[in-house]
C-alpha positions as CSV (number, residue, x, y, z in Angstrom):
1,X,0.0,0.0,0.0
2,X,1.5,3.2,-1.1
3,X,0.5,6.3,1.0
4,X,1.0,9.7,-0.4
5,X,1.4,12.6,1.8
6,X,0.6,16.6,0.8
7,X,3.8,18.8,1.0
8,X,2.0,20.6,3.3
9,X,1.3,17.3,5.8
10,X,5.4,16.5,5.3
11,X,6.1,20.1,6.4
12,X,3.7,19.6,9.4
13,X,5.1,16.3,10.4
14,X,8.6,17.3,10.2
15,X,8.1,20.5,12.2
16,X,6.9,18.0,14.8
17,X,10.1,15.8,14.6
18,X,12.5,19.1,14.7
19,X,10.6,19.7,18.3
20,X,10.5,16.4,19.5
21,X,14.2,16.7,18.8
22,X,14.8,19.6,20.6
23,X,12.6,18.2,23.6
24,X,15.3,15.0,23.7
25,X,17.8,17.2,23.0
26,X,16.6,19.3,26.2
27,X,16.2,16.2,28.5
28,X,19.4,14.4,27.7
29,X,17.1,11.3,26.2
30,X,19.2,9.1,24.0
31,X,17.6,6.9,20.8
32,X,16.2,4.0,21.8
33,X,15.4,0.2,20.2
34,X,18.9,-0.3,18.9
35,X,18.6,3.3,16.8
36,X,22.2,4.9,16.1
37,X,23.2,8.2,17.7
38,X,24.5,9.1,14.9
39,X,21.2,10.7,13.0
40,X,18.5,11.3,16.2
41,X,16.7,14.1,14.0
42,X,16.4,12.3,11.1
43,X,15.0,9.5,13.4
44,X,12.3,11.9,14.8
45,X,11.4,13.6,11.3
46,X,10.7,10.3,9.6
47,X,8.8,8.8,12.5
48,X,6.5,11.7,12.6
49,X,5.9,11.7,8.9
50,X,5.5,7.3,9.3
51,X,2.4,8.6,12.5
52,X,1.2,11.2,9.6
53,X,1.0,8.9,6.8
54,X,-0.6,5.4,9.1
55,X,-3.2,8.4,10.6
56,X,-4.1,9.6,7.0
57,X,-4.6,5.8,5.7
58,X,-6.7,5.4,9.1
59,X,-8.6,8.8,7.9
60,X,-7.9,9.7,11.3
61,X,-6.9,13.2,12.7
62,X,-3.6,13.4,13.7
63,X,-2.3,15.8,16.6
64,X,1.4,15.1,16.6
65,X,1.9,15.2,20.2
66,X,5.0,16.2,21.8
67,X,5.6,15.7,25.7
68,X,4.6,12.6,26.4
69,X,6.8,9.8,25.9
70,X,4.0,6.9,27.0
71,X,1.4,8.2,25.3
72,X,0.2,6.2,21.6
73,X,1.8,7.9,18.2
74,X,-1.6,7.4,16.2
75,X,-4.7,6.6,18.6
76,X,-4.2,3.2,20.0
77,X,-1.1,2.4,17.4
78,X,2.8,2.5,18.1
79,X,4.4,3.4,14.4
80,X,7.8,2.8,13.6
81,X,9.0,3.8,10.6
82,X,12.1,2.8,8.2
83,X,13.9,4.6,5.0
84,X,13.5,2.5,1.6
């Protein structure tokens, strides 16, 4: 399945992985599940575009939440996202 996102929705998304970078950045958190240190904001960018695009196939609002760590990426789901 092949979801295509508005520039406008990847703009959006990646605004919320620049500040959920600077929020880790802020509280000394270091990338988790095996990630590399070497690239934590392209980490965050693509895994808020990866909760944008699952929310759109959903048809599902998405609020891009930044704060809370515990808290589910798209409703009840947990998205992680790869590069291909």
């Amino acid at each position: 399945m092949r979801i295509k996102l508005s520039p406008a929705q990847i703009l959006q998304a990646a605004h919320v992985g620049i500040l959920r970078s600077v929020q880790n950045i802020k509280h000394g958190c270091q990338p988790r599940y095996g990630a590399a240190t070497n690239a934590p904001w392209d980490f965050s960018i693509r895994g808020a575009i990866g909760e944008m695009a699952l929310a759109q196939h959903l048809g599902i609002y998405w609020d891009g939440a930044i704060g809370d760590y515990h808290a589910a990426d798209v409703q009840s789901y947990q998205v992680r996202s790869i590069a291909t």
